[in-house]
ROFI-231540 format. One line per field, with one value per residue (C-alpha): residue in three letters; x, y, z. Coordinates in Angstrom, 3 decimals. Layout:
N
residu [ALA / ...]
X [X / ...]
Y [Y / ...]
Z [Z / ...]
% end
This chain:
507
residu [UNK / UNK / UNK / UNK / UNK / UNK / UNK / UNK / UNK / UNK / UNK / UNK / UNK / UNK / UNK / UNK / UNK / UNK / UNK / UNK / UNK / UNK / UNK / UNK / UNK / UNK / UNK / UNK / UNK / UNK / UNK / UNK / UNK / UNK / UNK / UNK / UNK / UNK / UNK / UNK / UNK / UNK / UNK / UNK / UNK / UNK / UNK / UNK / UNK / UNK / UNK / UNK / UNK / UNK / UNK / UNK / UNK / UNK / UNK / UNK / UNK / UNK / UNK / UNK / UNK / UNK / UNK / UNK / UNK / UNK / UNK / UNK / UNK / UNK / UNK / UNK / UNK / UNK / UNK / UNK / UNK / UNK / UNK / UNK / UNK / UNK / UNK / UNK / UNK / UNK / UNK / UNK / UNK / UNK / UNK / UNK / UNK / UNK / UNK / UNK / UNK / UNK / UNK / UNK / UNK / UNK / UNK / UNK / UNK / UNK / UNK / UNK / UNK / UNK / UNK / UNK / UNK / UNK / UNK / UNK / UNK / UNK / UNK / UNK / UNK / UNK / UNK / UNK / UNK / UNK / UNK / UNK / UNK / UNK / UNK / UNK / UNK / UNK / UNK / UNK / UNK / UNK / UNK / UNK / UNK / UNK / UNK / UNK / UNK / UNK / UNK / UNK / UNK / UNK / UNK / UNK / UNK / UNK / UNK / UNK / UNK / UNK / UNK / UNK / UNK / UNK / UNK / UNK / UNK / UNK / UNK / UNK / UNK / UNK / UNK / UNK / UNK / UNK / UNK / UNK / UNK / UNK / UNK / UNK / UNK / UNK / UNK / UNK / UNK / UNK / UNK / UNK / UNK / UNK / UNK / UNK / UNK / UNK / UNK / UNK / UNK / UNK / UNK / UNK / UNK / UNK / UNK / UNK / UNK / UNK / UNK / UNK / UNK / UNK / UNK / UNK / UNK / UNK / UNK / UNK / UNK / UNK / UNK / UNK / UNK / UNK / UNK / UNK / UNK / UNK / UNK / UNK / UNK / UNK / UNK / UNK / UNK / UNK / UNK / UNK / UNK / UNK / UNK / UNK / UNK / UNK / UNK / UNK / UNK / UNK / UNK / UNK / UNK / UNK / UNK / UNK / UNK / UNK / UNK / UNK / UNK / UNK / UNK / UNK / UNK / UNK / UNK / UNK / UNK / UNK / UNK / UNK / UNK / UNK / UNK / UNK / UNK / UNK / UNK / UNK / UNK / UNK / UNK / UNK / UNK / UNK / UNK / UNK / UNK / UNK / UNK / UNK / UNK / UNK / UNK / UNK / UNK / UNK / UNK / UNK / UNK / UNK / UNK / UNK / UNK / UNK / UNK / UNK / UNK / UNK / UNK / UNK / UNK / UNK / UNK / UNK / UNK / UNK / UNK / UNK / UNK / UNK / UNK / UNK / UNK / UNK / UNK / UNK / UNK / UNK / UNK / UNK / UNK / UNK / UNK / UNK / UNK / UNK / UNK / UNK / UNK / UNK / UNK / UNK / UNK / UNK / UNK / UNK / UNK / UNK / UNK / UNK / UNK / UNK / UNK / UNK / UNK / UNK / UNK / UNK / UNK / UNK / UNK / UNK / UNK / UNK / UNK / UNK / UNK / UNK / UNK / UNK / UNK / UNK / UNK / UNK / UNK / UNK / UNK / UNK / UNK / UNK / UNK / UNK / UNK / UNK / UNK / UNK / UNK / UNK / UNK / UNK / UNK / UNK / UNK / UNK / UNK / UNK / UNK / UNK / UNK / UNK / UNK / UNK / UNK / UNK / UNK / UNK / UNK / UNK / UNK / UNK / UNK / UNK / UNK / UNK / UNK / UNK / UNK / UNK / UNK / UNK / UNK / UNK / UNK / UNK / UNK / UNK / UNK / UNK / UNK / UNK / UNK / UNK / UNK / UNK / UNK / UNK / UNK / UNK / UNK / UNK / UNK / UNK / UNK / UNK / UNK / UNK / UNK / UNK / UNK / UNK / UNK / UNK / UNK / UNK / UNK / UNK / UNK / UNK / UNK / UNK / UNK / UNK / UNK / UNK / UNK / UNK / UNK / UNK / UNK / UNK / UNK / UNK / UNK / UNK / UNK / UNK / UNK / UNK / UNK / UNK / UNK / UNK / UNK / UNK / UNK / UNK / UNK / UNK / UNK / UNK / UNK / UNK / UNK / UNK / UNK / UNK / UNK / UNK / UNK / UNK / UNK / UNK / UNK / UNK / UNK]
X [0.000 / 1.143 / 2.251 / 0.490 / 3.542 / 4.080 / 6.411 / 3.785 / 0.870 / 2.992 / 4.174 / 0.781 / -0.603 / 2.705 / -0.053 / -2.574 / -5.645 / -8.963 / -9.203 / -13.304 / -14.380 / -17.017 / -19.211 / -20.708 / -18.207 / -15.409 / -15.327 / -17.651 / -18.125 / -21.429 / -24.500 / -26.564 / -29.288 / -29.420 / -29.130 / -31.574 / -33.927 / -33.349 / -34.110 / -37.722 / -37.664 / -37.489 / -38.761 / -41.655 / -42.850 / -46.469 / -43.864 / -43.210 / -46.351 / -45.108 / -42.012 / -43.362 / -44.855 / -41.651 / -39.871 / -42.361 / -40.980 / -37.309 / -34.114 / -33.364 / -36.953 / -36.895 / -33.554 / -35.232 / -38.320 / -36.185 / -33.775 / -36.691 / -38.071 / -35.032 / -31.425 / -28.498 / -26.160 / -23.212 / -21.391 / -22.528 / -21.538 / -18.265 / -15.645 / -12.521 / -9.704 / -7.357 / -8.921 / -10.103 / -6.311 / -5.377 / -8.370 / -6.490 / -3.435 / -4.082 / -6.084 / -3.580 / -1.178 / -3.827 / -5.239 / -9.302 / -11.084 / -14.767 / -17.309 / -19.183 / -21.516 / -24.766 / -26.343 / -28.946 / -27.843 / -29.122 / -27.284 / -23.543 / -24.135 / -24.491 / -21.580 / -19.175 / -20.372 / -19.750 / -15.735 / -15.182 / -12.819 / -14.302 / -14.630 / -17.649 / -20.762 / -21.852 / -24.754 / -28.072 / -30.988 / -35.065 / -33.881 / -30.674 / -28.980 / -25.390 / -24.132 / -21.344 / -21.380 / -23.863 / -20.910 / -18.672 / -20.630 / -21.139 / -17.252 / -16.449 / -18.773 / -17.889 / -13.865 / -13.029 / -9.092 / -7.709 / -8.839 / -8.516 / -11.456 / -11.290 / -14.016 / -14.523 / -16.940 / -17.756 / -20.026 / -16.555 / -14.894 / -16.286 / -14.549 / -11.381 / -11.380 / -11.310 / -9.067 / -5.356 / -5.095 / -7.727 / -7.735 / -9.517 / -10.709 / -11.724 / -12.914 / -12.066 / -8.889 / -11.051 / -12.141 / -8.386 / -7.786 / -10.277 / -9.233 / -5.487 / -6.661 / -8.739 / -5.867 / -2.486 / -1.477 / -3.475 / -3.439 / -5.011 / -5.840 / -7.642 / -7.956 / -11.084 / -11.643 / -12.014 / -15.510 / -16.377 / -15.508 / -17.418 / -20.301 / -19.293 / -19.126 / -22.690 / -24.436 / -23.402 / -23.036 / -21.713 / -25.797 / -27.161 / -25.927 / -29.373 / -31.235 / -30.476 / -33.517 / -35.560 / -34.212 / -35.353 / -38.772 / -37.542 / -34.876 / -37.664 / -40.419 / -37.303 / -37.547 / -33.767 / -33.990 / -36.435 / -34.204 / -36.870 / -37.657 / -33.931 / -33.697 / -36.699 / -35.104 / -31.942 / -33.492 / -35.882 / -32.145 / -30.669 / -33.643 / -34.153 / -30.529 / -30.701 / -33.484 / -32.563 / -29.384 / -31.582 / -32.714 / -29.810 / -29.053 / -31.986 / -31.361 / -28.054 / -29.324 / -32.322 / -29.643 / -27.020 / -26.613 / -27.410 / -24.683 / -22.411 / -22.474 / -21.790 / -17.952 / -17.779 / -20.934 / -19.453 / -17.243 / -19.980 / -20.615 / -22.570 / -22.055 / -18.227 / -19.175 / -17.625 / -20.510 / -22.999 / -26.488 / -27.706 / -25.689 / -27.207 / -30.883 / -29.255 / -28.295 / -31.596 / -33.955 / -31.510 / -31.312 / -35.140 / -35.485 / -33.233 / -34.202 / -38.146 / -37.104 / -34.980 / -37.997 / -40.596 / -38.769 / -36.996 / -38.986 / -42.635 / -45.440 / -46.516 / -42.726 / -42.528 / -45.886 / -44.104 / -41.511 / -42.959 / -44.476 / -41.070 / -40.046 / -43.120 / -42.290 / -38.856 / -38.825 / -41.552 / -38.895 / -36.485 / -39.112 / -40.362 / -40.161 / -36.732 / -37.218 / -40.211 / -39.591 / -40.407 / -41.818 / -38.710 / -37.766 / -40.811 / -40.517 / -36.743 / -38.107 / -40.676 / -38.814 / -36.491 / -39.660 / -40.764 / -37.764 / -38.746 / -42.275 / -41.241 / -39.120 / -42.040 / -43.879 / -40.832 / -40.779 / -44.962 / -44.240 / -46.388 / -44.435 / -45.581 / -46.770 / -44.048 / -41.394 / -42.885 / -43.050 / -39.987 / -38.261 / -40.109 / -38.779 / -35.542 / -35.658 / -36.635 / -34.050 / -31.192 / -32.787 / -32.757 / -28.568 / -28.566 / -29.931 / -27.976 / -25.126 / -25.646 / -26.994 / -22.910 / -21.559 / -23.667 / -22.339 / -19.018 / -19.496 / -21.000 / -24.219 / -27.540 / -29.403 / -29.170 / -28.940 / -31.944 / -33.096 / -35.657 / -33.766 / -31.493 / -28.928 / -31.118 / -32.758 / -29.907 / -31.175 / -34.499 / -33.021 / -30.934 / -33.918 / -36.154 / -33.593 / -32.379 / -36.224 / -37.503 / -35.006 / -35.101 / -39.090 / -37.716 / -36.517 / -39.703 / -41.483 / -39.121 / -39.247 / -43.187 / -42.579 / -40.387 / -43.083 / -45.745 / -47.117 / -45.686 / -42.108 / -43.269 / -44.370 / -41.047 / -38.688 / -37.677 / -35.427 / -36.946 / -35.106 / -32.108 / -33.775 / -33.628 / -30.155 / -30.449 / -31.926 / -28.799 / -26.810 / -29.565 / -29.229 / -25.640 / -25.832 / -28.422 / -27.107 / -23.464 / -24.663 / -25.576 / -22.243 / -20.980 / -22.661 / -22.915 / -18.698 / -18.673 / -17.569 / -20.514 / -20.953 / -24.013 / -25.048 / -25.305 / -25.769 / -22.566 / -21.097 / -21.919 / -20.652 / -16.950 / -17.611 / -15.935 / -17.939 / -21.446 / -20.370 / -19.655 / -23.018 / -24.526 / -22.894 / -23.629 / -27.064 / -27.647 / -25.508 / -28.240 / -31.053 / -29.226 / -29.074 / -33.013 / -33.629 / -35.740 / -38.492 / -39.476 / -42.952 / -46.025 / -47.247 / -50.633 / -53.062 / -54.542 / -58.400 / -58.409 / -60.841 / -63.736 / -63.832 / -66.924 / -69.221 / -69.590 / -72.994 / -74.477 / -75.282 / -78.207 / -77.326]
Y [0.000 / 3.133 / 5.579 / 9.181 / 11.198 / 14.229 / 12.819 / 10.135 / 12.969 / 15.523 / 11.601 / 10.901 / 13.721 / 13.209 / 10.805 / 12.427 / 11.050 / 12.988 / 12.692 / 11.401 / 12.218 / 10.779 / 12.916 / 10.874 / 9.643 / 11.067 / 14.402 / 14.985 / 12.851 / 12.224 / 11.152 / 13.727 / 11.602 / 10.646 / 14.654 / 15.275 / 13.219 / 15.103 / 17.884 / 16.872 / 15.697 / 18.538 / 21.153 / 19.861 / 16.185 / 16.570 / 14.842 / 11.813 / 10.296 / 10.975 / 9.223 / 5.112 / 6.058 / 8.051 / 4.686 / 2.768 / 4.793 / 4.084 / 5.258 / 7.515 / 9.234 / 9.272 / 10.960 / 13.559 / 14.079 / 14.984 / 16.924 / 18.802 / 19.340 / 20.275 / 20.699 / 20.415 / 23.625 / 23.109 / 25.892 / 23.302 / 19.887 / 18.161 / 18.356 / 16.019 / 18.511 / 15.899 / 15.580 / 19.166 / 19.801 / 17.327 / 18.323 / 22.032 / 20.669 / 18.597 / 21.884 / 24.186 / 21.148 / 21.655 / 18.340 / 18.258 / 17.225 / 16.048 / 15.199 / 11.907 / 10.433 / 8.621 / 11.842 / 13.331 / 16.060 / 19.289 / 18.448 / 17.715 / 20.754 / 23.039 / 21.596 / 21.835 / 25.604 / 26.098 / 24.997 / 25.897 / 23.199 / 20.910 / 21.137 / 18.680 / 16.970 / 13.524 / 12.897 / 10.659 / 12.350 / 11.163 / 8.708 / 7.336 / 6.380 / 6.161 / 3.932 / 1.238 / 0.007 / 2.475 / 5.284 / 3.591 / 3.475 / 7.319 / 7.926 / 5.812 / 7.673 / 10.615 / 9.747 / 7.036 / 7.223 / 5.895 / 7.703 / 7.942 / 7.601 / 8.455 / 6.540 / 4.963 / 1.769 / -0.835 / -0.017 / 1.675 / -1.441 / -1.634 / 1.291 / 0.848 / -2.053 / -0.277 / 2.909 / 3.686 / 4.825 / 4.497 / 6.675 / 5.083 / 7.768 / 6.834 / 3.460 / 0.549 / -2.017 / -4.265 / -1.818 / -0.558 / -4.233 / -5.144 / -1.298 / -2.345 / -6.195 / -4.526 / -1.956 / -2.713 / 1.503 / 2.213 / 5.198 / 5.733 / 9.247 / 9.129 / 6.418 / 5.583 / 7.199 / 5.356 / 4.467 / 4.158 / 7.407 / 9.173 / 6.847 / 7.355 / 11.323 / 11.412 / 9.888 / 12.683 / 10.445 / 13.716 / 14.846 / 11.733 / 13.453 / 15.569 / 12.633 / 12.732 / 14.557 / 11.894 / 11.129 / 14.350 / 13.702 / 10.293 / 12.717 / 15.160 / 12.411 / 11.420 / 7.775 / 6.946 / 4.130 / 2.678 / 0.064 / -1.220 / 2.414 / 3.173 / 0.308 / 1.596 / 4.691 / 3.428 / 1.381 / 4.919 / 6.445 / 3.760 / 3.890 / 7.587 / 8.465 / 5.591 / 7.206 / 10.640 / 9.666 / 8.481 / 12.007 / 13.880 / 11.800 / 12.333 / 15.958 / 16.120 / 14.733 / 17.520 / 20.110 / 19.398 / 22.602 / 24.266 / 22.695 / 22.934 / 26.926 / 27.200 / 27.480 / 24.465 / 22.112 / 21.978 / 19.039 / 17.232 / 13.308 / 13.837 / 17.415 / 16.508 / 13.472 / 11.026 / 9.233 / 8.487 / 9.193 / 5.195 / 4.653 / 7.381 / 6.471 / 2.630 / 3.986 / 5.824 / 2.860 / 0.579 / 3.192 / 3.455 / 0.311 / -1.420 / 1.694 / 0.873 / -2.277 / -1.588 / 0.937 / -1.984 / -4.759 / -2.866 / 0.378 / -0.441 / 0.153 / 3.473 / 4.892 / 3.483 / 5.596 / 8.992 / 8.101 / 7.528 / 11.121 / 12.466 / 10.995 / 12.536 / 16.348 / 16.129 / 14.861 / 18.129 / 20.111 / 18.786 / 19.068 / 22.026 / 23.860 / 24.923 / 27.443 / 29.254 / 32.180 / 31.134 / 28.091 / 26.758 / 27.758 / 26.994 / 23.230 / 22.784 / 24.049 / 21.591 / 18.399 / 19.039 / 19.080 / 16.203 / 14.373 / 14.937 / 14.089 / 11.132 / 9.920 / 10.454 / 7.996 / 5.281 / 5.453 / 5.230 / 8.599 / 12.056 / 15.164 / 18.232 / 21.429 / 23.317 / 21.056 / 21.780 / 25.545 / 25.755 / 23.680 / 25.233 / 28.660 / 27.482 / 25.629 / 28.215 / 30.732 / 27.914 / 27.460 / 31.670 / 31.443 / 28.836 / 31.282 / 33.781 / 32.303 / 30.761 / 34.656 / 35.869 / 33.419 / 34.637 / 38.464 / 37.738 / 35.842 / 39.507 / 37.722 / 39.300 / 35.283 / 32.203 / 29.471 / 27.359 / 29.410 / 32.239 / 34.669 / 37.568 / 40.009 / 42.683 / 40.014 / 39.623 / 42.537 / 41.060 / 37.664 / 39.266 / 40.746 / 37.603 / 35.359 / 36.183 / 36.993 / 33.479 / 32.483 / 35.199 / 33.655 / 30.343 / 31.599 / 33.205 / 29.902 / 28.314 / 31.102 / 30.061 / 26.699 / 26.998 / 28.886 / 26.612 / 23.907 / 21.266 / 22.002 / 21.688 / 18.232 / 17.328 / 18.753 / 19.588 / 22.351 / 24.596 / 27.601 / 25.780 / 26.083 / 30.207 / 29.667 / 28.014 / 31.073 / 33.352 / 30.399 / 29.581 / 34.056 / 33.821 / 30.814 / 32.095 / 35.613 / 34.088 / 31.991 / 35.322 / 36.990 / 34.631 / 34.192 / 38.041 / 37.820 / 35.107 / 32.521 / 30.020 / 27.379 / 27.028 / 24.449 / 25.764 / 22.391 / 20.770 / 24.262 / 23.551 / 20.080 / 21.389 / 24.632 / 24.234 / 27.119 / 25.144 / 22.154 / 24.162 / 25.776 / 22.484 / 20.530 / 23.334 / 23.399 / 19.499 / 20.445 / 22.776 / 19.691 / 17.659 / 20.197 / 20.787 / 17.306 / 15.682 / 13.669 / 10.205 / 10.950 / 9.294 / 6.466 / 6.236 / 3.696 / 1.129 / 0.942 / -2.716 / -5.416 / -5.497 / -8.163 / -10.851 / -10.057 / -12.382 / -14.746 / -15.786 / -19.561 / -20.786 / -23.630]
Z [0.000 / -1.403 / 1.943 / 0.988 / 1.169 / -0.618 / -3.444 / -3.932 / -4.315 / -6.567 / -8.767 / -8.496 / -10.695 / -13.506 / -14.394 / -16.484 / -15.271 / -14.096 / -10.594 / -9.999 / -6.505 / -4.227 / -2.216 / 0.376 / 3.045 / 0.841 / 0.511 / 3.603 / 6.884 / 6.338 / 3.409 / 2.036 / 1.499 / 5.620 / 6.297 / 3.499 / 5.470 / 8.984 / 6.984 / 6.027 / 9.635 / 10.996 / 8.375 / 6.697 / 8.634 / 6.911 / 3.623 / 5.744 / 4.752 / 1.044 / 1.344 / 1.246 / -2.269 / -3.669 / -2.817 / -4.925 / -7.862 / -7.216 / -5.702 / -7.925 / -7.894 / -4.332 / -3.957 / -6.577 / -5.102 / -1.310 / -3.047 / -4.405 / -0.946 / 1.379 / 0.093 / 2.903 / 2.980 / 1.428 / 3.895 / 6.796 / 5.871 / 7.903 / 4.910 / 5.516 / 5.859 / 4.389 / 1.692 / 0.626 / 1.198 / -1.361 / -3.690 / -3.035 / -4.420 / -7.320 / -8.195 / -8.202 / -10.100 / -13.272 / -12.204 / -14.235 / -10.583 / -10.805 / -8.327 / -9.309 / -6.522 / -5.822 / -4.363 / -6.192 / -8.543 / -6.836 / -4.033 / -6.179 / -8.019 / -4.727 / -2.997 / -5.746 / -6.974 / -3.099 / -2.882 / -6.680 / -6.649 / -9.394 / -13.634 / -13.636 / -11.782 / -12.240 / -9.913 / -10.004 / -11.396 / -11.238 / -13.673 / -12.715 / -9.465 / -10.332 / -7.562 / -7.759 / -11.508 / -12.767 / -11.638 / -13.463 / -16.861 / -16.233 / -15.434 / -18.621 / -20.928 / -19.885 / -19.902 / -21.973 / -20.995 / -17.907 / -14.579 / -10.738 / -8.076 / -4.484 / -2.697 / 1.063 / 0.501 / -0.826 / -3.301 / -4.788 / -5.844 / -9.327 / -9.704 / -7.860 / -10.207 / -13.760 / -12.481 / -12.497 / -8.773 / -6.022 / -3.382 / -0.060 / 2.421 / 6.047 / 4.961 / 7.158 / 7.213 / 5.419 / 2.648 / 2.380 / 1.385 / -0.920 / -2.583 / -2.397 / -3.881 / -6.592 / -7.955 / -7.563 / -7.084 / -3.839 / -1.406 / 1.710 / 2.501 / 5.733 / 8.405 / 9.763 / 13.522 / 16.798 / 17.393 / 20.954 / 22.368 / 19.921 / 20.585 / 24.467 / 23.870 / 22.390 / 24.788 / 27.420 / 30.609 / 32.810 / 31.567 / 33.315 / 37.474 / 36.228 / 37.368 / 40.639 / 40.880 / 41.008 / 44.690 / 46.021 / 46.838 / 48.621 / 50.376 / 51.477 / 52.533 / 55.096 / 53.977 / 52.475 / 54.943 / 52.617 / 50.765 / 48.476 / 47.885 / 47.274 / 44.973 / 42.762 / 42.695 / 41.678 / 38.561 / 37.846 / 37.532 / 35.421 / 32.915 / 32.602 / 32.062 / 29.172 / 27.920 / 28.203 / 26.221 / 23.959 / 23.529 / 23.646 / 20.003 / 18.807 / 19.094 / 18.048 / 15.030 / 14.466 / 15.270 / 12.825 / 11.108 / 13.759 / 15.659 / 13.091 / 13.210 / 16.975 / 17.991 / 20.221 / 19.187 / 16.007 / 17.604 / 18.770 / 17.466 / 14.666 / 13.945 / 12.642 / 10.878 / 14.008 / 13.821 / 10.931 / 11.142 / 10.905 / 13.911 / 15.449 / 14.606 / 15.657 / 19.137 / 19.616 / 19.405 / 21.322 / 23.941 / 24.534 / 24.449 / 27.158 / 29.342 / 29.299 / 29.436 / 32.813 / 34.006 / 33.570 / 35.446 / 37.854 / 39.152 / 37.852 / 35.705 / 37.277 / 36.450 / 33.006 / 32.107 / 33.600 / 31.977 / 28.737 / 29.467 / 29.764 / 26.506 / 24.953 / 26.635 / 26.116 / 22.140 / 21.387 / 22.973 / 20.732 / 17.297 / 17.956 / 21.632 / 21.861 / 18.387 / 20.685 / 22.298 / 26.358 / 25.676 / 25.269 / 28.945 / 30.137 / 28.569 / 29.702 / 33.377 / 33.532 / 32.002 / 35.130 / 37.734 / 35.797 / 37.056 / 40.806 / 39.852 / 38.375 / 41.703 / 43.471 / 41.341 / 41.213 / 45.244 / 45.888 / 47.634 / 46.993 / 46.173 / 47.420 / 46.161 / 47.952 / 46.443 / 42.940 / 42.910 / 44.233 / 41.884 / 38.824 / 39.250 / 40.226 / 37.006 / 34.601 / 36.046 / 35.282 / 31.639 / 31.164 / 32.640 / 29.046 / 26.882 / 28.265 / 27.975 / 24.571 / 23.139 / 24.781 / 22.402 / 19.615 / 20.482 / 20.329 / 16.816 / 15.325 / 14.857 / 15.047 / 16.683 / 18.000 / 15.040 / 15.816 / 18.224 / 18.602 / 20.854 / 19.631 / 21.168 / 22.087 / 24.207 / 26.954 / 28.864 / 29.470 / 30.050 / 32.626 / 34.672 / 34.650 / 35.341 / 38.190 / 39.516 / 38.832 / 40.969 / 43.707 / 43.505 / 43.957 / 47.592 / 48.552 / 48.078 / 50.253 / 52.788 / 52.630 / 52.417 / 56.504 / 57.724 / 57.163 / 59.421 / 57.613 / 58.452 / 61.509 / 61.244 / 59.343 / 61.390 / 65.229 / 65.074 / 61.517 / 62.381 / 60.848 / 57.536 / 57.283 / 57.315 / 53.919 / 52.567 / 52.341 / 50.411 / 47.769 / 47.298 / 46.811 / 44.812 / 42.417 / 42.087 / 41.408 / 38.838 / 37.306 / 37.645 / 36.137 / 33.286 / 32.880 / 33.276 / 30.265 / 32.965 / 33.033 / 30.478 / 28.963 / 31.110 / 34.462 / 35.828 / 34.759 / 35.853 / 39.215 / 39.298 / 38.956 / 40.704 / 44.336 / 45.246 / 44.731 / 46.181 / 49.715 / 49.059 / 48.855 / 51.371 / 53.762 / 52.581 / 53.818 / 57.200 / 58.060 / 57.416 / 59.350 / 61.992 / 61.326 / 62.673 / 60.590 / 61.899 / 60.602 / 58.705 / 61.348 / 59.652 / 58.475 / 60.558 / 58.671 / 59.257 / 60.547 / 59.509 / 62.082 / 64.519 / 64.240 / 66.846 / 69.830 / 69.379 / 72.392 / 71.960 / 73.830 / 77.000]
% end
């Protein structure tokens, strides 16, 4: 196997032989036609029902049809450096470069009028699907002389087969051999990428301490002892964090130009092309499905129907809630609260109204320090709005009033909440609780420094979790309920089962 050095590039091109380039997998990390159909997705579903009877027509009409629908930007799709830089190259050598690919033709034609680095387009139209030996018939007409193709699969060996250099990009070891077996002059340009951490890195375990939630209303019912409880719990955790993975690809894969635009989810997964979109579609329906699977067995029917609400809330948020103004905050503040409801349901035990109010304006002013934050990143880019959002720039003012006063509100109900004769009930010594008061101010209101300072990610949550600062807040937060002393809850009396009257037998 050839070694892609730069004597073997600048020999490479002494041949002269057009240079016929793939598009998807190739030239960019990804397939148009998968991205094509997040598109529809996500921009016009009401065509889903159209797509079963575009099939019936054929590949190639189908590929039409979608490309006539949504078209990817070519500005947004994960180019392979390597390979643009060699593309660059051969250019400036006087090398004739031309995109040939499977994709349909509206989509070939935008991508290469969008690097200006190719002379032609071969593409499949409504009538044609050049794939694999169809390609090659196309390449051949076209060029009739001896040529080079730079593919990454194995629908590519027909061609490999008939050219004078193949060029494998990112394709496995076993591809790379079948390319090296089918033409003797073989180069590798790209080796594939590790799989597992990528698969590891979309998932977002560090996401899954959010969960944790659904312990607090076990925590506040003072019944930890509880070990059956606590094993429920445990199980609720285990399936909602699958499942909420589960989500977070889902979204990833909605958001792809979107996330593709912002400095630093650019990296993510699928945004870079780390991971395809099948596997990501693969992961998703594996993910749900060991984690209802986990939620049925292991914490109950009760929890696997709030859970199944949560999957509901939480995938609108993903189609369509997080582009609305406030609802999206509103949503995002309630999927949170939904988590505490949700423990409550796993552990048999009832939440309280207190509990909720509190945690729903603490909620929604830790979903407007996100938007704040993400809108800062936006400023500093010069650009006027969030890409897949509905705030703009003139908004952080706003977002930096209500903010801080849904959580300022979140205080007040807890102020309420110690004053009331439950606390009583709960706890022996409640003047321990006021003491929390002044840490959940600082905390809130430093949050908001922060994030006004450019010093908070955008994900307050995981900020906390390697803030030092929060984690002395906290731990002297649960110091002071110790200190409260926490009663056991009374247990309720069972009405028991009357007693058969006495009968009087006669002597």
């Amino acid at each position: 196997m050839v070694d892609p050095s730069v004597e073997d590039r600048s020999s490479a091109v002494q041949v002269e032989c057009p240079l016929y380039v793939d598009l998807d997998g190739t030239l960019i990390a990804t397939d148009a036609l998968w991205e094509s159909l997040l598109l529809l997705v996500r921009n016009r579903p009401l065509d889903l029902a159209r797509l079963p009877f575009w099939a019936l027509r054929g590949k190639s009409h189908f590929k039409d049809r979608l490309a006539s629908r949504v078209l990817p930007d070519p500005a947004r799709l994960p180019y392979r450096p390597e390979v643009l830089e060699f593309l660059r190259e051969q250019k400036q050598l006087g090398r004739r470069l031309v995109l040939a690919t499977a994709s349909n033709d509206r989509i070939a034609k935008s991508v290469a009028e969008h690097l200006g680095l190719f002379d032609a387009v071969i593409a499949s139209n409504a009538t044609a699907n050049l794939r694999g030996s169809g390609k090659l018939a196309a390449i051949q007409s076209a060029s009739p002389g001896p040529f080079d193709y730079m593919g990454d699969s194995r629908a590519d060996l027909p061609l490999w087969k008939a050219c004078h250099r193949a060029y494998v990009v990112g394709g496995s070891s076993t591809v790379s051999q079948m390319a090296e077996a089918a033409c003797s002059m073989t180069m590798v340009l790209a080796e594939p990428r590790a799989t597992w951490p990528a698969v590891v890195a979309a998932l977002r375990p560090k996401h899954w301490v959010k969960n944790i939630l659904l312990f607090i209303p076990l925590v506040f019912a003072h019944q930890l002892h509880d070990r059956a409880k606590l094993l429920a719990i445990a199980f609720a955790f285990a399936a909602m964090s699958l499942c909420a993975s589960a989500v977070y690809v889902l979204n990833d894969l909605l958001d792809l130009e979107s996330d593709r635009a912002h400095p630093r989810k650019c990296r993510r997964p699928f945004a870079c092309g780390a991971l395809s979109i099948p596997t990501g579609l693969l992961m998703f329906f594996a993910l749900l499905a060991i984690g209802f699977a986990i939620s049925l067995f292991g914490a109950g029917l009760p929890f696997t129907g709030a859970l199944a609400g949560y999957l509901a809330a939480t995938t609108a948020y993903s189609l369509y809630f997080k582009r609305k103004l406030l609802l999206d905050v509103m949503v995002l503040a309630g999927l949170y609260t939904l988590r505490i409801l949700a423990g409550g349901v796993a552990a048999d035990v009832a939440v309280s109204s207190w509990l909720m109010a509190f945690s729903m304006f603490l909620f929604i002013s830790l979903a407007f320090v996100k938007r704040y934050s993400e809108l800062q990143v936006v400023k500093e880019a010069n650009q006027l709005q969030a890409q897949g959002r509905s705030y703009m720039i003139e908004d952080l003012d706003i977002l930096l009033s209500t903010g801080p006063a849904s959580g300022f509100m979140a205080v007040l109900v807890f102020c309420l909440y110690i004053n009331s004769d439950v606390v009583r009930q709960l706890y022996a010594r409640p003047m321990f609780l006021w003491c929390i008061c002044p840490i959940l101010v600082y905390w809130i209101t430093r949050i908001w420094f922060f994030a006004r300072r450019r010093k908070l990610d955008d994900d307050p949550v995981l900020f906390a979790l390697k803030d030092r600062v929060s984690w002395i807040a906290g731990a002297a937060a649960v110091l002071l309920l110790v200190l409260a002393q926490p009663k056991k809850p009374p247990e309720v009396e069972r009405p028991r089962a009357a007693e058969p009257s006495a009968v009087v037998r006669p002597p």
